[in-house]
N, C-alpha and C positions, 0 to 999 in steps of 0.2 A: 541596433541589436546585434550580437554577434553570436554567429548559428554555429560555428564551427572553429576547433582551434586543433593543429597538427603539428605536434615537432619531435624531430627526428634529432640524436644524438646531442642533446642538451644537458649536462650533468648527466647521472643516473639512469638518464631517463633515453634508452635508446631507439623506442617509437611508440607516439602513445596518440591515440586520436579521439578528440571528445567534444560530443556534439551537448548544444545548449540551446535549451529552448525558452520560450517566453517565462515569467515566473521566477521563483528563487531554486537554484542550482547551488549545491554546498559542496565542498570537497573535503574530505575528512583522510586520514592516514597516519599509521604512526611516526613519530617524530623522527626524521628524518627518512623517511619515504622516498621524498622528492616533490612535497606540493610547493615547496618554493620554486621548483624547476618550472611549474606549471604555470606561475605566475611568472616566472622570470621568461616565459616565452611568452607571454602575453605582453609584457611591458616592451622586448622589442618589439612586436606589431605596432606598437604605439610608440613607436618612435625613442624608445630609449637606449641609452649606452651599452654596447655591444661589450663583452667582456671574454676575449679568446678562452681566456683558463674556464670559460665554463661549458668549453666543446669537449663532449666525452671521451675520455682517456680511450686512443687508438686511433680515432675520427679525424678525420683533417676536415671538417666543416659542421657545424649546427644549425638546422633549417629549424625557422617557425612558421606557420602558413594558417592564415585566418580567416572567415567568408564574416565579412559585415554589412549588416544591410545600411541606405544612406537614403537617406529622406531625401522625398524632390527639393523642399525648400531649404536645405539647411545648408549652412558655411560647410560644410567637411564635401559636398558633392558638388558648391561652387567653385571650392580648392581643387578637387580633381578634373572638371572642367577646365580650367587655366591648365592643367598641367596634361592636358590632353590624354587623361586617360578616362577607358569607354567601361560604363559600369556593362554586367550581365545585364538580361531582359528583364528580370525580376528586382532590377534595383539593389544587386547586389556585386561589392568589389571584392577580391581577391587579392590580399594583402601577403607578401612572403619575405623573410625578411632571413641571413644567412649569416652566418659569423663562423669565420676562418680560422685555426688555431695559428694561421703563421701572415693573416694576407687583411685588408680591408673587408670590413663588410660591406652587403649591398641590401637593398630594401627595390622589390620588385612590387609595384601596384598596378594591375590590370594586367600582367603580361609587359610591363613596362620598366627599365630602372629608373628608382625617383630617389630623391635627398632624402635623406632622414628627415629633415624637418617636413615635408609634407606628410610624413607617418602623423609627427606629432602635430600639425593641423589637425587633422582630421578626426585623431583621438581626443585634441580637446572639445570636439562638437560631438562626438558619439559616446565616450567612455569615460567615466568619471572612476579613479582609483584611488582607495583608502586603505593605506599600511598602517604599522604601528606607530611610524615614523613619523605620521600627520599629527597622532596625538601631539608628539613633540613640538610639531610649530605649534598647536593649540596654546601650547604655553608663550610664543611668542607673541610681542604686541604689532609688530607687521602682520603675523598672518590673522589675527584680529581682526585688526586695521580690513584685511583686503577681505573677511571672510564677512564681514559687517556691507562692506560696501557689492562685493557680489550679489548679498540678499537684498539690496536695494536698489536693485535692477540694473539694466543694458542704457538710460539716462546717467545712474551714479558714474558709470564707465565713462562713458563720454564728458561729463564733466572732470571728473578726476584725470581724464585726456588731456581738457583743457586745460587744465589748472598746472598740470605739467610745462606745459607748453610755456605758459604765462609765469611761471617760480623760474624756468630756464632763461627769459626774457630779462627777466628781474638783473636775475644773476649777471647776465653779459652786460646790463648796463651798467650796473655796479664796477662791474671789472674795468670798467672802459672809463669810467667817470675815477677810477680810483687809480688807475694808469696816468693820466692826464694830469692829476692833481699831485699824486704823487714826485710825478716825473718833471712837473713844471720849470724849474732853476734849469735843469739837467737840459730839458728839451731846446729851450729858449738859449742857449749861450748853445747848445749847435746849430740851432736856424742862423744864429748872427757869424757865425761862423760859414754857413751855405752862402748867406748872403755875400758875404767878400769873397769868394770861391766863386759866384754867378757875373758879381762887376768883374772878375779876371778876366773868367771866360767870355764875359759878350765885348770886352776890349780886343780879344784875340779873334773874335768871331772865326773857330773853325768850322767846316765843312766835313760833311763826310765822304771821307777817302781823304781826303787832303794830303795827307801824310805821305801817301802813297804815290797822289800822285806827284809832287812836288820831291819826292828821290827819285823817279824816274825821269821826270824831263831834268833833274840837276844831272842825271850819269851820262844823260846825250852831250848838256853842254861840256861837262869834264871832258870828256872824251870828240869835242867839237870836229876837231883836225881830220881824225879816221871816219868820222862817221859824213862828213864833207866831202872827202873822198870817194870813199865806197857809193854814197849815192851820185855823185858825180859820173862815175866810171857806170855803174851801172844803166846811167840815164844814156848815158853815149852808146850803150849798148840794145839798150831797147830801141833808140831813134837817135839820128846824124844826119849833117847838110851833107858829112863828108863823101867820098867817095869809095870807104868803107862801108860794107855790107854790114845793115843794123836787123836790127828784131824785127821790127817794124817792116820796112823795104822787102828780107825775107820771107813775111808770113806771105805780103800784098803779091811778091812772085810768083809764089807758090798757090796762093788765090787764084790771079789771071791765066795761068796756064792751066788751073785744072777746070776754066772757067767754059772754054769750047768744048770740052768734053763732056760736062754736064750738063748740057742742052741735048745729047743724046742718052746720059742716063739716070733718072732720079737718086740711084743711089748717092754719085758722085754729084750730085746735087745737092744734097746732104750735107757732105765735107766739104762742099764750097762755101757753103753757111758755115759752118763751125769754123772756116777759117776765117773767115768776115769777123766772126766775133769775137776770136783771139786777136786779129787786127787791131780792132775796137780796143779792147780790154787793155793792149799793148800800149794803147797810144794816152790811154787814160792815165795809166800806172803812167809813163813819163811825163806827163803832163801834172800831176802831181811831185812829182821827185823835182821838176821845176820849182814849184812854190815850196815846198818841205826847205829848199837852200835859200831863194832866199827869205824864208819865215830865222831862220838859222844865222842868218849874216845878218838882221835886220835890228837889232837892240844886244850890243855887245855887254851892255849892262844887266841881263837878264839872269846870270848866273848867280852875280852876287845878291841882288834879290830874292831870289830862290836861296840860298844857305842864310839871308839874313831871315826869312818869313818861316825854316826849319827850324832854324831858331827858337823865334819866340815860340814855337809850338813843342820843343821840347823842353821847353821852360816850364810851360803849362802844365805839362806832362808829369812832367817831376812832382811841381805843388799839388796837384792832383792825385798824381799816382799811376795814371794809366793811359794807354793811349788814345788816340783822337777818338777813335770809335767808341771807347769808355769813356772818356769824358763828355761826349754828346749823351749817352745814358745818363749820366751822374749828374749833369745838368737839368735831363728832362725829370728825374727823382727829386732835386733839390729844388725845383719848381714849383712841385706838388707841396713841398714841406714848406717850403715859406709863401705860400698861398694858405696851406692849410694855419701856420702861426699869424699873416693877416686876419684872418676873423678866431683868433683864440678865442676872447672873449665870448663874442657868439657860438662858437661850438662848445665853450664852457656851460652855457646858460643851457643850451639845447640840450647837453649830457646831464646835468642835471636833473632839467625837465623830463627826462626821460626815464631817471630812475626812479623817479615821481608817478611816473604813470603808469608805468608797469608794476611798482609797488602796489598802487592803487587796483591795479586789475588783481593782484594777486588777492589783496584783502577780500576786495569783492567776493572771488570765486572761493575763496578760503570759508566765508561767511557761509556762502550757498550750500555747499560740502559738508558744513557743521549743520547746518539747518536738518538738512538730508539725510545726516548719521542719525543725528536725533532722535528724528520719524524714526529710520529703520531698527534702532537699538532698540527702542520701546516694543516695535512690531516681534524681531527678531525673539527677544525676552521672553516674550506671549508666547510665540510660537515652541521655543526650546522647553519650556514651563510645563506646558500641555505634554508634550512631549516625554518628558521626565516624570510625569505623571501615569505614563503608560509602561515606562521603562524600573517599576519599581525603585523613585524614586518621588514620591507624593509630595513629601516635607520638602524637599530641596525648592531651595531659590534662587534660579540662575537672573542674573541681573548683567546689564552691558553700558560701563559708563564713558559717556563722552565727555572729556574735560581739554579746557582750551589752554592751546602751548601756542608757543611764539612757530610761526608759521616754518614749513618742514618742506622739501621734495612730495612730501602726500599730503601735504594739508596744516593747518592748525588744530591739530584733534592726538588728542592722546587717547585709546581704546583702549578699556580695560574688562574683560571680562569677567565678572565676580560668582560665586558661591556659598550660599546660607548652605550646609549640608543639614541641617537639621533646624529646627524653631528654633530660636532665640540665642543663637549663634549669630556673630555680624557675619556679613560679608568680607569673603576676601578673595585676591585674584586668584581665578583657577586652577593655575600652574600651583600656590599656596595650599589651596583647599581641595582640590579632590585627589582622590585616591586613584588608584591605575583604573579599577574597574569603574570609577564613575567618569574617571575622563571617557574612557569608551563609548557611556552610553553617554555621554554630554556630547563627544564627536556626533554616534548615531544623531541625536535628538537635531543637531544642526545641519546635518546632510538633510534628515527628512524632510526639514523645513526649508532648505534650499531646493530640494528637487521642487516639493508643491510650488516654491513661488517660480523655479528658474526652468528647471528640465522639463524639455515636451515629453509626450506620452512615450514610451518605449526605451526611453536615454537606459543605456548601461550602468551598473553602479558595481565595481569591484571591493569586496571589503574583506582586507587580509586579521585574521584574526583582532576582529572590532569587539569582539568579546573578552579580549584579553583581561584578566583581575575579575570576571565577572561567574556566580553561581548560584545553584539553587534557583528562586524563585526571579531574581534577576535574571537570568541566563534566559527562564521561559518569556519573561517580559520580550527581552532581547528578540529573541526567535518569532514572536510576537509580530514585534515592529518590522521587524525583517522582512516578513511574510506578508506585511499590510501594504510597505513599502511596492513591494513586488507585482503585486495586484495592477499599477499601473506602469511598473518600469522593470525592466529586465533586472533581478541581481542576483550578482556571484559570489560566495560567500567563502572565507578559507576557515574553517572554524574547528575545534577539537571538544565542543560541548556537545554530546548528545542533545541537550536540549532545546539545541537550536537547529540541529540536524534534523530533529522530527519536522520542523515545517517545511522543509525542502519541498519544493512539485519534481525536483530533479536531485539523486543525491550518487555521488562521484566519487571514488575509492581511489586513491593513489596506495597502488603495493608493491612494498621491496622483495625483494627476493635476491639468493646469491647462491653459486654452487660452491662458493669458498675460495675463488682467486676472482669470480667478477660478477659484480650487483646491477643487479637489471630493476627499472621501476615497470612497472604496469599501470595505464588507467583506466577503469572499467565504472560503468553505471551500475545502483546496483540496486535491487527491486525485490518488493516482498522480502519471502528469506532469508534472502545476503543481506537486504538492508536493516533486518530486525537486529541479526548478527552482529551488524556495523556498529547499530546503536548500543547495543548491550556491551560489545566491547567497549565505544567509550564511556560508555557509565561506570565500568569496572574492571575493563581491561579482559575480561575472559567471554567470551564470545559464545559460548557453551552453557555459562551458566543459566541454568531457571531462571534463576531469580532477577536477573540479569534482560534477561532476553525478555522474560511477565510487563516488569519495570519499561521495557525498550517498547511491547505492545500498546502498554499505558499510554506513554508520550506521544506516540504517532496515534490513535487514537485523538487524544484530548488536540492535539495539533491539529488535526481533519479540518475544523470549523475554520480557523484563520486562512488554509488552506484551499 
C-alpha cells in the first residue's frame, strides 16, 4: 500500500504532498494542471526513467519521496533484505528518488543509495500501473500472449521459464550441428593440414625455451677465446699454488689473524664467521670456474651442432609461423582438432542426437504451455465476460483464442483476443473491434480478474485515465467497478469523469495557478464542499452552477452504497 507520495520541483509542480489511504483515491484537475507530474513522481519511485527536462525550470534537482508499506512474506521485502536495507517498525520503507537537471540520478531506499532496479523490484510486488499506453499493447499479441499466461498463475511462469530454457537449448544445438555440417570439406582439409604440421613438429621435437637457450650457450662458444680467458684469469685470482697473493689465501689471512682476537670478543667473532664464509664461497666459485673450462675445451664439435639444431628450428618456425613458445601452443590447439576430427563421426551422430532431444523437450513443454493456455483462455473469458457485464457492456463477447504455430521463443500458441460487440456480430480481434472506450473497460474487466486470481489483499493498482472514450452510464459502471475493486485493494485513479470521481473514499485536486511569468501546481484533498465543487465542475466545467453542483449531490449520493 502506499500511504504517502512527496515531490518537490517536478514540472509545475514545485511542492505538493498527498497522503493515500486504503480505498479508491482519484485525482481530478484541469487539463494540464500537472496530474501527469503526479504520476510522473510516482513512476520514479518505482523505478522508472529519470527524465532531467522535467526538473522545474530554475531548480537544479526534482525529489520524489514515497512511504510504502511491504508485507512480511512478499518478494519486494525479500529484495530489500538482500539489499541490506532496514524497513520502519511498522513495516514501512521510505523510498526517495532525485533527478538532476545537469548530473545522474539517485534512488535512496531506507536511508540508503540503491540501483534503480531495486526501485523496480519492488514495485513489481507492490504497485501495479495502468496508462493509456497499456491499452496499446492490449492490441498487441505478446502482451496477450503474457497477459493470458499471468492469469494462469506463478506454475504458467515457471513453465514458460522452462520452456525458455529448453527453445535456447534447441537453438545451440541446431547451430552447432549446423556449423559442423556446414563446415565439413572446410574443417577436414585443415585437420589434414594440422596433421602434417604435428609429424613436423614431433620430428623436430622442440622444447620449451629451446630457442633461447641454444643462442646463448652458441654466443659463449662464438666467443670461446675471451670467455677462456676471462674465466682463466679470474680463477687464478680467487685461488693459486703461486706465490702470489689470491682471494682465497687473502680472505684465510685475514681470518687467522682476526681469529685471537675473537676469543676475547663476540662481536669480532662474528666477522670471523662471515669471513669463514666468504672463504668458503671463494673457493666454491673457483672450483667451479675449474669445470665451466674444461666443460668448454671438452667437445670442440659442440658449436656446430648448436647453429645445426637453430637451424632446423628456425625452419620450423618459418612453416609455422612463430616461435618455439608458439609453436608448442599451436601444437597443443592442433591436438585437440585432430583428436576432435578422430571421432567426427561420433561427434556427428551425438550432435545430431542432440538436436533431437532438445527438440523433443521443446515439443513436450510446448504441448504443456498450450494445454495450460487453453484452461486459462476459457477461465480468463468467463471472468472478463462477467465483468463486461458490470461495465455496461451486457451484449459484448469477449473470447481468447489459442491457435497452434510452429513453435516460437514463447511457445507454440498464437493468442488472439477477440470481441462480439454486440449479438450477432462475429468475432474479431480487439485491437479490430473495440473502440477506445471499450478497450478501457476490456483493460479494467482484465485487471479485475487478474487481481482476484493474482494480487494479495491490499496490492496497489494505479490507473491513469482508464476511463478514457468512456460516458454516461458507462462511466458510472466504470466508477462502479472501480470502487468494488478497491474494497479489497488500494486504487489510484487519474480520471476527468465526475462519475467516477463520485465513488472515491479519497478524492485529490491537482490546481494550477500563475501570477503571469510562473505557474505553480497545488495538490490538496478535497472534502464536502470543494469536492461537490470538484464534481460539478467536471460535469460542466462551472463549479458554481446549481444545476451542476444538484447533479454533482446526486452522484455522490447514488455512489454512497458502492462506497
Amino acid at each position: 500500500m502506499l500511504h504517502e507520495l512527496s515531490i518537490d520541483n517536478l514540472g509545475v509542480i514545485q511542492s505538493a504532498r498527498v497522503t493515500f489511504g486504503a480505498g479508491l483515491t482519484v485525482l481530478t484537475g484541469e487539463t494540464g494542471a500537472g496530474k501527469t507530474m503526479v504520476l510522473t513522481g510516482l513512476g520514479l519511485i518505482l523505478g522508472g526513467k529519470p527524465t532531467p527536462s522535467a526538473v522545474r525550470t530554475g531548480a537544479d534537482e526534482a525529489v520524489a519521496q514515497a512511504v510504502l508499506d511491504v508485507p512480511d512474506d512478499s518478494r519486494a521485502r525479500a529484495a530489500l533484505a538482500d539489499a541490506g536495507a532496514e524497513l520502519e517498525d511498522d513495516g514501512t520503507v521510505i523510498v526517495a528518488r532525485t533527478v538532476s537537471a545537469t548530473t545522474r540520478s539517485r534512488a535512496i531506499v531506507a536511508g540508503r543509495t540503491a540501483p534503480q532496479t531495486l526501485l523496480a523490484d519492488i514495485a513489481s510486488d507492490l504497485v501495479t500501473v495502468h496508462g493509456q499506453s497499456d491499452q496499446v499493447r492490449l492490441r498487441s499479441a505478446a502482451r496477450q500472449r503474457a497477459t493470458l499466461d499471468e492469469y494462469a498463475g506463478p506454475e504458467q511462469v515457471r513453465l514458460l521459464e522452462d520452456y525458455r530454457v529448453a527453445w535456447a537449448a534447441w537453438g545451440d544445438a541446431k547451430t552447432e550441428l549446423e556449423r559442423m555440417e556446414s563446415g565439413a570439406t572446410q574443417a577436414r582439409a585443415d585437420v589434414a593440414r594440422l596433421r602434417e604440421d604435428l609429424i613436423a613438429i614431433d620430428a623436430v621435437g622442440p622444447q620449451p625455451g629451446e630457442d633461447e637457450a641454444l643462442t646463448a650457450e652458441a654466443m659463449v662458444l662464438e666467443n670461446a677465446e675471451s670467455v677462456r680467458t676471462g674465466v682463466a684469469k679470474a680463477g687464478q685470482a680467487i685461488d693459486n699454488d703461486s706465490d702470489q697473493m689470491s682471494l682465497v689465501a687473502a680472505i684465510e689471512a685475514a681470518r687467522r689473524a682476526l681469529g685471537d682476537a675473537a676469543r676475547h670478543d663476540p662481536v669480532l667473532a662474528e666477522h670471523e664467521k662471515r669471513l669463514a664464509e666468504m672463504s668458503y664461497a671463494a673457493a666454491d666459485i673457483s672450483s667451479d670456474l675449474v669445470h665451466y673450462l674444461d666443460a668448454l675445451d671438452a667437445d670442440p664439435g659442440r658449436l656446430e651442432a648448436l647453429n645445426g639444431r637453430r637451424s632446423t628450428l628456425a625452419s620450423l618456425g618459418r612453416r609455422i609461423g612463430r616461435d618455439v613458445t608458439g609453436i608448442l601452443e599451436y601444437a597443443a590447439d592442433a591436438r585437440e582438432r585432430v583428436a576432435e576430427d578422430d571421432a567426427w563421426d561420433e561427434t556427428l551422430i551425438q550432435r545430431r542426437e542432440e538436436v533431437e532431444r532438445t527438440k523433443a523437450t521443446v515439443v513436450e513443454l510446448a504441448g504443456k504451455l498450450s494445454q495450460a493456455r487453453t484452461r486459462a483462455s476459457t477461465a480468463l473469458a468467463e471472468a472478463v465476460n462477467s465483468e463486461l457485464g458490470q461495465l455496461a457492456m451486457p451484449d459484448a463477447r469477449f473470447e481468447i483464442d489459442v491457435e497452434p504455430v510452429e513453435p516460437g521463443p514463447s511457445g507454440a500458441d498464437a493468442i488472439v483476443m477477440t470481441l462480439a460487440a454486440h449479438p450477432g456480430t462475429a468475432p474479431r480481434p480487439v485491437a479490430e473491434a473495440a473502440s477506445g472506450g471499450e478497450l478501457s473497460r476490456i483493460m479494467l474487466a482484465i485487471e479485475v480478474a487478474l487481481a482476484d486470481r493474482a494480487a494479495a489483499p491490499g496490492h496497489t493498482f494505479v490507473f491513469d485515465e482508464v476511463d478514457a472514450g468512456v460516458g454516461g452510464r458507462a462511466a458510472v459502471a466504470v466508477g462502479n467497478r472501480l470502487a468494488a475493486l478497491a474494497r479489497t485493494h488500494q486504487v489510484i485513479v487519474v480520471t476527468h469523469l465526475a462519475q467516477v470521481a463520485a465513488f472515491a473514499n479519497t478524492h485529490v485536486v491537482v490546481q494550477k495557478s500563475t501570477d503571469g511569468s510562473i505557474t505553480t501546481t497545488a495538490v490538496v484533498e478535497v472534502t464536502e464542499g470543494d469536492r461537490v465543487a470538484e464534481i460539478a465542475r467536471l460535469l460542466s466545467g462551472q463549479e458554481d452552477s446549481a444545476t451542476a453542483r444538484a447533479h454533482a449531490l446526486e452522484l455522490l449520493e447514488a455512489s454512497a452504497v458502492a462506497r
